[in-house]
N, C-alpha and C positions, 0 to 999 in steps of 0.2 A: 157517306163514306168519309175516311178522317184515314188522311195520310200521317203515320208516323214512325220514328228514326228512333225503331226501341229490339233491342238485343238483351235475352235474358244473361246472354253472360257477364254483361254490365252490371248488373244489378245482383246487390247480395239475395243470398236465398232466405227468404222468412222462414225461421224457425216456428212452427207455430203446432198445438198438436188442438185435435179438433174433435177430441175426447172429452169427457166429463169429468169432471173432479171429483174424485169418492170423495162422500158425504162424512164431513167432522169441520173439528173446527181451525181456520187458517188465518192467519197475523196478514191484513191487508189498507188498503188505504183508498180514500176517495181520489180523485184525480178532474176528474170531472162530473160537474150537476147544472142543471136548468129547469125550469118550471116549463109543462109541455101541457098542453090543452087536452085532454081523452079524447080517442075516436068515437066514444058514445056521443061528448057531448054533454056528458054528465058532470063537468068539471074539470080539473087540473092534477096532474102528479108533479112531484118532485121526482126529477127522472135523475139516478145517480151510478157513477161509474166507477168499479173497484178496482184495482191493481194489486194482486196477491203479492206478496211481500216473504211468503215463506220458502224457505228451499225445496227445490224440485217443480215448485210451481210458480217459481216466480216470473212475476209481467203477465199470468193469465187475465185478462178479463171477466169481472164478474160484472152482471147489470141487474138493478134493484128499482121498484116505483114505488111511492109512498102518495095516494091517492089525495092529498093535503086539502081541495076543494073537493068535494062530490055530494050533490043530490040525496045521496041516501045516507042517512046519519051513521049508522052503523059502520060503513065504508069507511068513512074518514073521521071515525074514533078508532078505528082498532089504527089504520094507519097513521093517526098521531100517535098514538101509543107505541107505535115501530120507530117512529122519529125520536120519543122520546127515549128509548132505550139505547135508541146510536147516539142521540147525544151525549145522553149521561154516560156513556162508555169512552165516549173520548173527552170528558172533563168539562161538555156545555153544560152552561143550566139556559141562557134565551140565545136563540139565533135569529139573526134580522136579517143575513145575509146566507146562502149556501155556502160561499166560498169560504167561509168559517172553517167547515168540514174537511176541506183539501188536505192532503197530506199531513192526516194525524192517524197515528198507525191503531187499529182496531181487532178486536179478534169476530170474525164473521162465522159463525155457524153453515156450512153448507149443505146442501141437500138437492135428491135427486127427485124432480117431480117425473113423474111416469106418466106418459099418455096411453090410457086405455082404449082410447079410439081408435089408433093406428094412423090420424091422420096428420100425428106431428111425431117429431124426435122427440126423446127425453131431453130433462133441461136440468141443467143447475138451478138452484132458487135461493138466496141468502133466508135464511129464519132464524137470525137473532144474531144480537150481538153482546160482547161484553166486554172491558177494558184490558189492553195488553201489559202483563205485568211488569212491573221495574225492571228484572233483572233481563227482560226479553226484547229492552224498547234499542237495542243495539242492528237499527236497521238503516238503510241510508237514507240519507235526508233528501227532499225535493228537490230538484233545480233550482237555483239560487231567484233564476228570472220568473219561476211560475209561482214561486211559494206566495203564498200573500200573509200567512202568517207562522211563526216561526212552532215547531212541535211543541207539546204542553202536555206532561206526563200526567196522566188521568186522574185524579183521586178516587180512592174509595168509595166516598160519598160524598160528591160536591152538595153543599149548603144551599139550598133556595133563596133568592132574595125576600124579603117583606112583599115585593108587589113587582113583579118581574116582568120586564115589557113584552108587548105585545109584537108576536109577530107579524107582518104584513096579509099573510093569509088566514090569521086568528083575528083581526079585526073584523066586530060586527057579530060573532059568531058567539052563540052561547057555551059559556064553559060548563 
């Protein structure tokens, strides 16, 4: 038992709706990412946190894994292949760090996965992404204390370097 001194009238009431986001596409931003071990065992995701960005859904949470270690090649080629597509959407070409990714605004493809089973809810699933345009990047900026780096309006086509470094979980691994 845990004695405590809590009155909801003290406490504002979370806004929060616990519906799904029809499926299209929504102007959103990382906020938070870490590297999480799978429950197979089979390797590592890059586990990442979105913050919808656009009117009417804005502050929803969206959550996305990028498989970046796993056992089965296939696995974690199409999932770098998702990495590389958010990056090159928000103007990376190598990332050594995740927090690279923080608050640089993105456009997320959303989508409703269905479970045919019955033994789970349907889910939101991000399935792509692509860079938010010039005239659209009029959205507010991070907190001054969480930002680590300051927003970078995407290019077109960011340029590859000649030999562009490795990232910590591409070392070792056959390109």
């Amino acid at each position: 038992m845990a004695i405590l001194n809590f009155n909801v009238n003290d406490v504002e009431k979370r806004e929060n709706s616990y519906e799904l986001l029809p499926a299209g596409w929504y102007t959103a931003q990382i906020t938070e990412s870490e590297i999480v071990p799978l429950h197979s065992g089979n390797g590592d995701a890059l586990k990442l946190t979105f913050e919808v960005l656009s009117d009417g859904y804005r502050n929803r949470k969206l959550w996305t894994r990028f498989n970046i270690r796993h056992n089965i090649p296939d696995t974690e080629r199409y999932a770098k292949q998702q990495l590389r597509e958010l990056c090159e959407s928000v103007g990376l070409v190598s990332l050594q760090d995740s927090n690279l990714l923080h608050y640089k605004p993105v456009q997320v493809r959303v989508k409703i996965r269905k479970d045919d089973t019955g033994r789970y809810e349907d889910q939101n699933e991000i399935a792509g992404y692509k860079p938010v345009s010039q005239a659209s990047q009029l959205l507010p900026a991070a907190p001054a204390a969480r930002q680590s780096t300051p927003p970078v309006a995407p290019s077109a086509a960011p340029a590859a370097p000649a030999q562009p470094p490795v990232a910590p979980w591409l070392k070792g691994k056959a390109a």
